[in-house]
MOPAC internal coordinates of N, CA, C and O (Angstrom, degrees):
PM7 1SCF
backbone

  N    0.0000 0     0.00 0     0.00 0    0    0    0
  C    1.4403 1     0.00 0     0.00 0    1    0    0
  C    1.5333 1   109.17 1     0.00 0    2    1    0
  O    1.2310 1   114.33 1   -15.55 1    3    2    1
  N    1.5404 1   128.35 1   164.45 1    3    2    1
  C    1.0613 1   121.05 1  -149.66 1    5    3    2
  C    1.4615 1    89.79 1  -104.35 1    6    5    3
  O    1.2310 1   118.10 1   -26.00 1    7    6    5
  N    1.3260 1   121.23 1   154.00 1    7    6    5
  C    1.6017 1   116.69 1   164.23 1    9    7    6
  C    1.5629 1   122.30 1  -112.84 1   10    9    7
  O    1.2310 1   124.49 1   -51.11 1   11   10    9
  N    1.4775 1   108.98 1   128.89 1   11   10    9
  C    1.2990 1   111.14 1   153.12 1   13   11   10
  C    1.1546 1   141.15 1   -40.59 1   14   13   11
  O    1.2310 1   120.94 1   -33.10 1   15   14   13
  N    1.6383 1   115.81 1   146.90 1   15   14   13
  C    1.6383 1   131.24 1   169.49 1   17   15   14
  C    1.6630 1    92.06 1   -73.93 1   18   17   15
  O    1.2310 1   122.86 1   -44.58 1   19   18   17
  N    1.6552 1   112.13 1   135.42 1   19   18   17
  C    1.4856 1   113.32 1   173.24 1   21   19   18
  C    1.3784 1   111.61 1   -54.82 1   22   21   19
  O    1.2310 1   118.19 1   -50.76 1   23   22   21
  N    1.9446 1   121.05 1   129.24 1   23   22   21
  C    1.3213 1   111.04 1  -178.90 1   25   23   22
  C    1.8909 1    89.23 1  -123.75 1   26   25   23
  O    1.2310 1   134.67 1     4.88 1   27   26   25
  N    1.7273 1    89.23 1  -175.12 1   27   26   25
  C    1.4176 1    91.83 1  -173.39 1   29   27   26
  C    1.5820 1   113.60 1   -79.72 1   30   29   27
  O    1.2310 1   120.62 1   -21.04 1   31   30   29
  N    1.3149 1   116.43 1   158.96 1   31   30   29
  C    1.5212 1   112.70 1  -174.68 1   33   31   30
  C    1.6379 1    99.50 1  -120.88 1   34   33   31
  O    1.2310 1   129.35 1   131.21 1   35   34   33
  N    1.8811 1    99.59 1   -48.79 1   35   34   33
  C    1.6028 1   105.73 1   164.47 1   37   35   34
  C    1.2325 1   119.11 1  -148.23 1   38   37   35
  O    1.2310 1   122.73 1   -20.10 1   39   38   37
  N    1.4177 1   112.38 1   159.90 1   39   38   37
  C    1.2101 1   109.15 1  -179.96 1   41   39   38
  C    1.7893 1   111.43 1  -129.84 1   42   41   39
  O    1.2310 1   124.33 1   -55.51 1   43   42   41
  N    1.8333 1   109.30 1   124.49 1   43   42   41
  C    1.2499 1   115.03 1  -161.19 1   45   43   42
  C    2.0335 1   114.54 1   -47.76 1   46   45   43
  O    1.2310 1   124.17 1   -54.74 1   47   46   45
  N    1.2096 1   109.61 1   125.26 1   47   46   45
  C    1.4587 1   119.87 1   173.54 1   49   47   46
  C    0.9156 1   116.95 1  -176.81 1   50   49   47
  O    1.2310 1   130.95 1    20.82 1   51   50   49
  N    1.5267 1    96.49 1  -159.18 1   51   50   49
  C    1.7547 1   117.53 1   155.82 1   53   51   50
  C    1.8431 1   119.25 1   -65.41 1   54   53   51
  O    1.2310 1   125.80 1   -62.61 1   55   54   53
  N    1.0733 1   106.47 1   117.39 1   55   54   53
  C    2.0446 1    87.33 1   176.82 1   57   55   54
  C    1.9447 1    95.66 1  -110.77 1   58   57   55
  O    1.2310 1   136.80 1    -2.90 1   59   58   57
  N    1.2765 1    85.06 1   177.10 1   59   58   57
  C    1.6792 1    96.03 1  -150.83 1   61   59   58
  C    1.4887 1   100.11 1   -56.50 1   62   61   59
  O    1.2310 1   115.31 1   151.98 1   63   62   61
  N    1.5957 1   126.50 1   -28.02 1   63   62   61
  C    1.2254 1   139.88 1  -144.23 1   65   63   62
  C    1.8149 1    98.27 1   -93.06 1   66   65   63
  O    1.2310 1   120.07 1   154.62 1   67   66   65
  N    1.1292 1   117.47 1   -25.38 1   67   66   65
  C    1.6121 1   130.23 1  -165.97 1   69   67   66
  C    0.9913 1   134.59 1   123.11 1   70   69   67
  O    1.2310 1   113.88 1   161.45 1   71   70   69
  N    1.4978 1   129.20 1   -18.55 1   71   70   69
  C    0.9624 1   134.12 1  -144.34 1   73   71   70
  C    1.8704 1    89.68 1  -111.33 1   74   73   71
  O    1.2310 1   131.72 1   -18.15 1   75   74   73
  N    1.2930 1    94.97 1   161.85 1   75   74   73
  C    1.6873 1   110.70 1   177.41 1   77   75   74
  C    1.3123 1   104.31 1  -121.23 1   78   77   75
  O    1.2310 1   128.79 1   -30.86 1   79   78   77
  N    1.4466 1   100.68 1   149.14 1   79   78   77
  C    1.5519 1   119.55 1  -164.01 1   81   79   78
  C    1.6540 1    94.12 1  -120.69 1   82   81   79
  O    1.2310 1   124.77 1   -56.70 1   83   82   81
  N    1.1665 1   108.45 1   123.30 1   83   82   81
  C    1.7959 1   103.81 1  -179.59 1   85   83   82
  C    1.4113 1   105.45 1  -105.46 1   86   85   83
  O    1.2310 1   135.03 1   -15.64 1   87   86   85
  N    1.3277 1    88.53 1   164.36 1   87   86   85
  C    1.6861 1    89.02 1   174.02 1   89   87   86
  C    1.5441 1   114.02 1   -83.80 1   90   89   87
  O    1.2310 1   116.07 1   168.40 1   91   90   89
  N    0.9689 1   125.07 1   -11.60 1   91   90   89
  C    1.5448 1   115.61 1   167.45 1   93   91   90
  C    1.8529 1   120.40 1   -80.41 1   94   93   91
  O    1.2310 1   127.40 1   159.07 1   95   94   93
  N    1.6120 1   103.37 1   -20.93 1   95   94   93
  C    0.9804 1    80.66 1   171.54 1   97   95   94
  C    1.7326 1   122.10 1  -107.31 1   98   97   95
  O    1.2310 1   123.23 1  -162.94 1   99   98   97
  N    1.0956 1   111.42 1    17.06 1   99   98   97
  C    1.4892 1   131.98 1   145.93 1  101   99   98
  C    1.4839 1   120.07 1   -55.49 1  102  101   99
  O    1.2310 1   121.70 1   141.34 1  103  102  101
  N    1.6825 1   114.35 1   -38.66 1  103  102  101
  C    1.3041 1   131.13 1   176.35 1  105  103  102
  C    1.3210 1   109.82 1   -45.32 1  106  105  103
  O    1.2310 1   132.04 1   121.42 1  107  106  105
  N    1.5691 1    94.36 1   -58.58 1  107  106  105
  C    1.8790 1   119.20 1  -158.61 1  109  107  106
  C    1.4193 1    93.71 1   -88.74 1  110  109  107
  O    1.2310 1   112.19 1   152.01 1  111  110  109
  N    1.0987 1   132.34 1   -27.99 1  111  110  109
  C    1.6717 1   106.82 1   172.99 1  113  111  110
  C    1.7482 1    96.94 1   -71.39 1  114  113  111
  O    1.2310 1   115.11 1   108.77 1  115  114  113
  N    1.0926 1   126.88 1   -71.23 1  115  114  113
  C    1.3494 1   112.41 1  -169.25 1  117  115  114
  C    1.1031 1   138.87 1   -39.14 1  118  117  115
  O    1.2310 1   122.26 1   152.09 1  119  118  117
  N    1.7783 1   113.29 1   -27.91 1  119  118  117
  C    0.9465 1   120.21 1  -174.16 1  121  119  118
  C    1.6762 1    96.61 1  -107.41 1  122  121  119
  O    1.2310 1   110.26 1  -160.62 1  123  122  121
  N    1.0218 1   135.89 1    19.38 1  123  122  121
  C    1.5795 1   143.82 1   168.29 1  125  123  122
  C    1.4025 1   119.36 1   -87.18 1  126  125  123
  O    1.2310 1   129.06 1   132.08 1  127  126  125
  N    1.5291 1   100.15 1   -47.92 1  127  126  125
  C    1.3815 1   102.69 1  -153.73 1  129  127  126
  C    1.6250 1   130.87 1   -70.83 1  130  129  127
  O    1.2310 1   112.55 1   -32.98 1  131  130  129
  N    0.9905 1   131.66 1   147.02 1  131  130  129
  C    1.5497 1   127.48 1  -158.72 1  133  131  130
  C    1.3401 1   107.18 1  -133.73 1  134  133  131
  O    1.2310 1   113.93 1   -80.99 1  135  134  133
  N    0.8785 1   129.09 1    99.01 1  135  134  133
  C    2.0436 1   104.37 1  -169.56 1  137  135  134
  C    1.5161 1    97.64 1   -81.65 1  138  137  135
  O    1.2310 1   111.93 1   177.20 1  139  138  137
  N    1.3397 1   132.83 1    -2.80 1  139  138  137
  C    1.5517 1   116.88 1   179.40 1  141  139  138
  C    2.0098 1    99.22 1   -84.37 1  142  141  139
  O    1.2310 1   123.61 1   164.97 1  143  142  141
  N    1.3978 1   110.68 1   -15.03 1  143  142  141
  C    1.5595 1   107.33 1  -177.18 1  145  143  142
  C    1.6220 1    86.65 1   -76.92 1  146  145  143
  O    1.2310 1   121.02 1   126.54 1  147  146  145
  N    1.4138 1   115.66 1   -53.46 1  147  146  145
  C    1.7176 1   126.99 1  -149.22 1  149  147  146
  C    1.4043 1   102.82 1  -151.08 1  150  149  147
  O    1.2310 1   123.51 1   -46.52 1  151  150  149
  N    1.4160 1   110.88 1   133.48 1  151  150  149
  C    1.8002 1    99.07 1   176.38 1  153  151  150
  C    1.4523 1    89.55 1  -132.54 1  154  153  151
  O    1.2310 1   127.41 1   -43.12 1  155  154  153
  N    1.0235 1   103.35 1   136.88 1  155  154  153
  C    1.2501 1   122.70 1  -178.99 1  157  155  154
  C    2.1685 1   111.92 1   -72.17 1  158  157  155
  O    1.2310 1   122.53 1   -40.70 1  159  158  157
  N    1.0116 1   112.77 1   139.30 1  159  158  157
  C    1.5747 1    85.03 1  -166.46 1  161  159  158
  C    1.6356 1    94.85 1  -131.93 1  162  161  159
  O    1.2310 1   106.95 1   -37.70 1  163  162  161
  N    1.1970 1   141.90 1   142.30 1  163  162  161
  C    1.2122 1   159.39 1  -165.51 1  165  163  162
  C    1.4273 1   105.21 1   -95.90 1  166  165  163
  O    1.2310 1   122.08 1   -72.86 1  167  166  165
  N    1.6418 1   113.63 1   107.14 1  167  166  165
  C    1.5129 1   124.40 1   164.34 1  169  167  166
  C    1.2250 1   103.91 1  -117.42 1  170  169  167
  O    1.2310 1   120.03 1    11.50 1  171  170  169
  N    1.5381 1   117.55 1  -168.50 1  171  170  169
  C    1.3537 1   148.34 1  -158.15 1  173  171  170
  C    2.0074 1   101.46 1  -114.08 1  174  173  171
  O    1.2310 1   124.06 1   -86.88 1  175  174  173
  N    1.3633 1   109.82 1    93.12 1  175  174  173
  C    1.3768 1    98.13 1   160.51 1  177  175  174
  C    1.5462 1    98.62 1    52.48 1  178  177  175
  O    1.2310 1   112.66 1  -120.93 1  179  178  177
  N    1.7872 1   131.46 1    59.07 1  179  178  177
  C    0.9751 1   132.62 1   125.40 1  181  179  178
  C    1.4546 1    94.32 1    78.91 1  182  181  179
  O    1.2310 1   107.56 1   177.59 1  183  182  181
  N    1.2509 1   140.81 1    -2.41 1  183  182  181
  C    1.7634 1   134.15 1  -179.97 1  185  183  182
  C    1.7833 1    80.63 1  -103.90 1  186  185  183
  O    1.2310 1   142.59 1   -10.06 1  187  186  185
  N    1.4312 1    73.72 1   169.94 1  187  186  185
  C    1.7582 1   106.26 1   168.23 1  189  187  186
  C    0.9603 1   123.58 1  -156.36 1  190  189  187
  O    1.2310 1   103.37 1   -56.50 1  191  190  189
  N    1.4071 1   148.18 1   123.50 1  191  190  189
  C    1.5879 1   141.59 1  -134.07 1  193  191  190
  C    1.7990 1    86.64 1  -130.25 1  194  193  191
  O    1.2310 1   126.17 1   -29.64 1  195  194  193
  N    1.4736 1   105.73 1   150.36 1  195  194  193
  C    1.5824 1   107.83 1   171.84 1  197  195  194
  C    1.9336 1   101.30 1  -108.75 1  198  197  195
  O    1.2310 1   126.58 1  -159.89 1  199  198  197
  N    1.3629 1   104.95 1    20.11 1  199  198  197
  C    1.0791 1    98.57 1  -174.81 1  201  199  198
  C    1.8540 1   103.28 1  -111.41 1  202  201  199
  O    1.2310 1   111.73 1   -61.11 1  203  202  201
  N    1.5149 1   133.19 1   118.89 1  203  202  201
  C    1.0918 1   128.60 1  -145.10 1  205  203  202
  C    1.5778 1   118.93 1   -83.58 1  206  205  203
  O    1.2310 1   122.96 1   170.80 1  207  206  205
  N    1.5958 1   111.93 1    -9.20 1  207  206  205
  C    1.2427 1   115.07 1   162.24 1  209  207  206
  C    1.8535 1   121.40 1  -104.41 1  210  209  207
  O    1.2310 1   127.72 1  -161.39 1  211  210  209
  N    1.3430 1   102.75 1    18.61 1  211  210  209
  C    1.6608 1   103.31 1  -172.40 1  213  211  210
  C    1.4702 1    93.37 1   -76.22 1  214  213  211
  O    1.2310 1   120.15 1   -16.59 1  215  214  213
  N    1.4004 1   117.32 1   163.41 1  215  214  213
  C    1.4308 1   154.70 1   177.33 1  217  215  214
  C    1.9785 1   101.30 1   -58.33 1  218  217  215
  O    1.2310 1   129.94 1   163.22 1  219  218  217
  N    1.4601 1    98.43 1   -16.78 1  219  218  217
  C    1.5283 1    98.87 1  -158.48 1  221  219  218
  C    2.0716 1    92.22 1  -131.54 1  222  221  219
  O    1.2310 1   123.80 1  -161.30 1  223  222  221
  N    1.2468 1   110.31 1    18.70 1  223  222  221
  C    1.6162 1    73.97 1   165.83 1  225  223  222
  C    1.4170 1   102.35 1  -111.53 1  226  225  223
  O    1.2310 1   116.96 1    24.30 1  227  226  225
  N    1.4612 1   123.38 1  -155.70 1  227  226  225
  C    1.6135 1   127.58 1  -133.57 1  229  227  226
  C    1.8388 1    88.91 1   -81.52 1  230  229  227
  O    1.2310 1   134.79 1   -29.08 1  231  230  229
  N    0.9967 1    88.99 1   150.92 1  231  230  229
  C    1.7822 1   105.36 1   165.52 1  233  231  230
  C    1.2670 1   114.23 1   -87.33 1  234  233  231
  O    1.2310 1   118.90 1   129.84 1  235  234  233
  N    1.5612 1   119.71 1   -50.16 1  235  234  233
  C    1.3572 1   126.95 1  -159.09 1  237  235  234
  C    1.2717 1   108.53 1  -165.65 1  238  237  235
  O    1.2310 1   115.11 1    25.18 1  239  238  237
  N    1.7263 1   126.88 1  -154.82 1  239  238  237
  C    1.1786 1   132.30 1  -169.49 1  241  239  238
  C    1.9446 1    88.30 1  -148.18 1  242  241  239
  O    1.2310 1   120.70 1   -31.30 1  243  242  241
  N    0.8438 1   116.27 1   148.70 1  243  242  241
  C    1.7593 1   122.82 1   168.26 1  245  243  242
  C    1.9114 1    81.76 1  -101.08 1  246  245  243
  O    1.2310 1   133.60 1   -56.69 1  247  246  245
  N    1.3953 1    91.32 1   123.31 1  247  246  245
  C    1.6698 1    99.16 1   158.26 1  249  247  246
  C    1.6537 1   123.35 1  -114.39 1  250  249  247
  O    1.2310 1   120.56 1   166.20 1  251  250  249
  N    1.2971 1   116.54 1   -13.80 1  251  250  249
  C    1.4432 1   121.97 1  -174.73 1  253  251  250
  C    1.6874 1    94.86 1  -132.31 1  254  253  251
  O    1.2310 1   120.15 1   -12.94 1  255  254  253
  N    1.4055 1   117.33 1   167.06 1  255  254  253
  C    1.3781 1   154.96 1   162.89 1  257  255  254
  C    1.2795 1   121.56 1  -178.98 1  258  257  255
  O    1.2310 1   139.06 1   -48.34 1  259  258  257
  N    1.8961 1    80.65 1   131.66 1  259  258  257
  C    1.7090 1   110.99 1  -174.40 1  261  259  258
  C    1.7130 1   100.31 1  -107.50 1  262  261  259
  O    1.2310 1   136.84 1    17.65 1  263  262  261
  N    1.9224 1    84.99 1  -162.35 1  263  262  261
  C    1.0894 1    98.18 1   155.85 1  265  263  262
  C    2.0230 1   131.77 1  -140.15 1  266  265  263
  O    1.2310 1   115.66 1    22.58 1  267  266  265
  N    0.7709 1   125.84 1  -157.42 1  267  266  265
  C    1.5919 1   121.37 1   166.43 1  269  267  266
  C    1.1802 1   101.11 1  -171.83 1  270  269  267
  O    1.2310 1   124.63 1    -9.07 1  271  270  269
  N    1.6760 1   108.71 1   170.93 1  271  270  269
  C    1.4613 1   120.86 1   157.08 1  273  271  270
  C    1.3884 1   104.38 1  -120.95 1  274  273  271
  O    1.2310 1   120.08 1   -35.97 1  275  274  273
  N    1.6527 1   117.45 1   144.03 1  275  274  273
  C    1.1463 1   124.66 1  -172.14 1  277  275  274
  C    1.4344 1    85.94 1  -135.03 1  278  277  275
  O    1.2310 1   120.11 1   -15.04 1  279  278  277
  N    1.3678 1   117.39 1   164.96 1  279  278  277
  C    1.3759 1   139.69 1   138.61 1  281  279  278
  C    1.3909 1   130.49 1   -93.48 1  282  281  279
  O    1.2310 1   135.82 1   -38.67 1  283  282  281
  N    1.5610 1    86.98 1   141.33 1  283  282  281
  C    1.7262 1    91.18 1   178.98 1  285  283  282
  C    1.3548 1   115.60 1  -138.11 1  286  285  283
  O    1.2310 1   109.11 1   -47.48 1  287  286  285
  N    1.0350 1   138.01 1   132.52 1  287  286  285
  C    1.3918 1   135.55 1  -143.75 1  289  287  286
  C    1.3371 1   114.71 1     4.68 1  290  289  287
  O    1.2310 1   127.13 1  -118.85 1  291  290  289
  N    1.3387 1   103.89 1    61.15 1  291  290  289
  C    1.9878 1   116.53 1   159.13 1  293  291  290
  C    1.6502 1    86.26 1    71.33 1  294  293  291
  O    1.2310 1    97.14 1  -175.89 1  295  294  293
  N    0.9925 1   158.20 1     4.11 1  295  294  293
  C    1.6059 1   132.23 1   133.32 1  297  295  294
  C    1.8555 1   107.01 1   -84.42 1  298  297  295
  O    1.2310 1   131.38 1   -13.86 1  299  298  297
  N    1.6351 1    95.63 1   166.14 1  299  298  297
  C    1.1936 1   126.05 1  -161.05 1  301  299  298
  C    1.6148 1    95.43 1  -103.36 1  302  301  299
  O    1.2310 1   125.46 1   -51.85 1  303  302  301
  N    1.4676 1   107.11 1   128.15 1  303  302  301
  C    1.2205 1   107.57 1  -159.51 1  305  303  302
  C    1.7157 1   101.61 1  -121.43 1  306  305  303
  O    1.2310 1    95.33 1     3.80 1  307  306  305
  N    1.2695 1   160.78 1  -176.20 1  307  306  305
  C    1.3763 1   157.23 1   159.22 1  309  307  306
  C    1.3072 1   109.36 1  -117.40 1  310  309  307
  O    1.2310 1   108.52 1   -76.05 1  311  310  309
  N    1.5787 1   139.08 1   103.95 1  311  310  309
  C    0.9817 1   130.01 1  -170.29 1  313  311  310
  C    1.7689 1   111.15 1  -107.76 1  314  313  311
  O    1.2310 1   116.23 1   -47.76 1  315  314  313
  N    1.3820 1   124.76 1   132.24 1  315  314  313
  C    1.9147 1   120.93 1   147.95 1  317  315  314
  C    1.1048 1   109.52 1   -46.77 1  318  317  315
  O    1.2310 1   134.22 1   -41.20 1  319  318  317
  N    1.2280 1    90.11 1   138.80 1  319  318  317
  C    1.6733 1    94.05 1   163.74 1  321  319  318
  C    1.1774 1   117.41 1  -146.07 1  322  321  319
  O    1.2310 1   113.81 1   -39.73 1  323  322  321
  N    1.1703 1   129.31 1   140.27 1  323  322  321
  C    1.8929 1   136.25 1  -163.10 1  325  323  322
  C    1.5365 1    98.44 1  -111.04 1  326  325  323
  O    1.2310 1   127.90 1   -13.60 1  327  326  325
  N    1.7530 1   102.39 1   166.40 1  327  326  325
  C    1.2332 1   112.73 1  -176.65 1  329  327  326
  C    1.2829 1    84.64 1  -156.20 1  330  329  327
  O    1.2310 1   121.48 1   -63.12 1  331  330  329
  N    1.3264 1   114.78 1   116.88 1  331  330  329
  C    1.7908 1   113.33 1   178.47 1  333  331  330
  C    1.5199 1    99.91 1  -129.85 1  334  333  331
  O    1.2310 1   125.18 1   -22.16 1  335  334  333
  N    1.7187 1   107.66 1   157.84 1  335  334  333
  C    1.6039 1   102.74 1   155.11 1  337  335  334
  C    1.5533 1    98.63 1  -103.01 1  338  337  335
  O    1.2310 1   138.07 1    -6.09 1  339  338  337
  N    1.5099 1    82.59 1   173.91 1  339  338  337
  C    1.7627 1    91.61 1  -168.34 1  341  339  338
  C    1.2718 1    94.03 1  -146.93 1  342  341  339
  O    1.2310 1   122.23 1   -18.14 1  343  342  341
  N    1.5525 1   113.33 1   161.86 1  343  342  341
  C    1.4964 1   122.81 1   178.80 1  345  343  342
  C    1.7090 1   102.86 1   -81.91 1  346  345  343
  O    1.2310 1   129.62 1     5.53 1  347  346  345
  N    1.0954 1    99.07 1  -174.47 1  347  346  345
  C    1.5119 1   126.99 1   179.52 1  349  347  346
  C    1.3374 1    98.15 1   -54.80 1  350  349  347
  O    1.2310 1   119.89 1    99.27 1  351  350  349
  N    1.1687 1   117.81 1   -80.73 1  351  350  349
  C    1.8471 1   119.58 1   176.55 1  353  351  350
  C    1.1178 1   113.44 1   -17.14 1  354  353  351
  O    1.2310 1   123.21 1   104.43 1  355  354  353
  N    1.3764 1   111.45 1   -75.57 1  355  354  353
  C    1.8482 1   128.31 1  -176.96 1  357  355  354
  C    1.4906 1    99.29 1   -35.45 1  358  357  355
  O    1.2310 1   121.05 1   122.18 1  359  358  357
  N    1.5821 1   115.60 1   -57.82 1  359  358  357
  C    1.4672 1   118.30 1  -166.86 1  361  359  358
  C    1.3485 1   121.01 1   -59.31 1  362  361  359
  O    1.2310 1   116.46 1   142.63 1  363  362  361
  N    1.5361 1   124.33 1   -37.37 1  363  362  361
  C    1.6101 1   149.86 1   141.43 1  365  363  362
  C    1.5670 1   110.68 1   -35.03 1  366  365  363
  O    1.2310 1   117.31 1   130.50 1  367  366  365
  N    1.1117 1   122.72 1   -49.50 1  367  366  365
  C    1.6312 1   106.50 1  -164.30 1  369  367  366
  C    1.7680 1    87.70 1   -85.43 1  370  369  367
  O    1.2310 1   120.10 1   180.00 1  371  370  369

């Protein structure tokens, strides 16, 4: 499967819902994550189909997470960042 350039997953704040995203715990996911404990796996809008050509089963697997600093309107922001492979599909859309 093909692999991704690390992109953003989150970026530490306010998110639309309420909740705050800190930068420490951006730290500890990145520096937590294991995909042989848990792999995180890439679907479509939260479904998952057991059927292997639907629109909705897995794309890929996230195997790595980092981190970065980005800016966003001139503050310094702490961003996740994933690195997944993905199937053919994923690579197409």
């Amino acid at each position: 499967m093909p692999q991704t350039k690390p992109f953003a997953v989150y970026t530490e704040g306010p998110t639309v819902d309420g909740r705050l995203i800190t930068r420490q715990q951006i730290r500890d996911m990145a520096e937590s994550y294991d995909p042989k404990a848990y792999t995180a796996i890439i679907n479509l809008e939260h479904y998952l189909s057991f059927l292997p050509d639907s629109p909705f089963s897995a794309y890929g697997k996230v195997i790595s997470l980092g981190t970065r600093e980005t800016e966003i309107l001139g503050e310094k922001h702490l961003q996740l960042t994933a690195v997944a492979d993905v199937s053919a599909a994923a690579a197409e859309l």
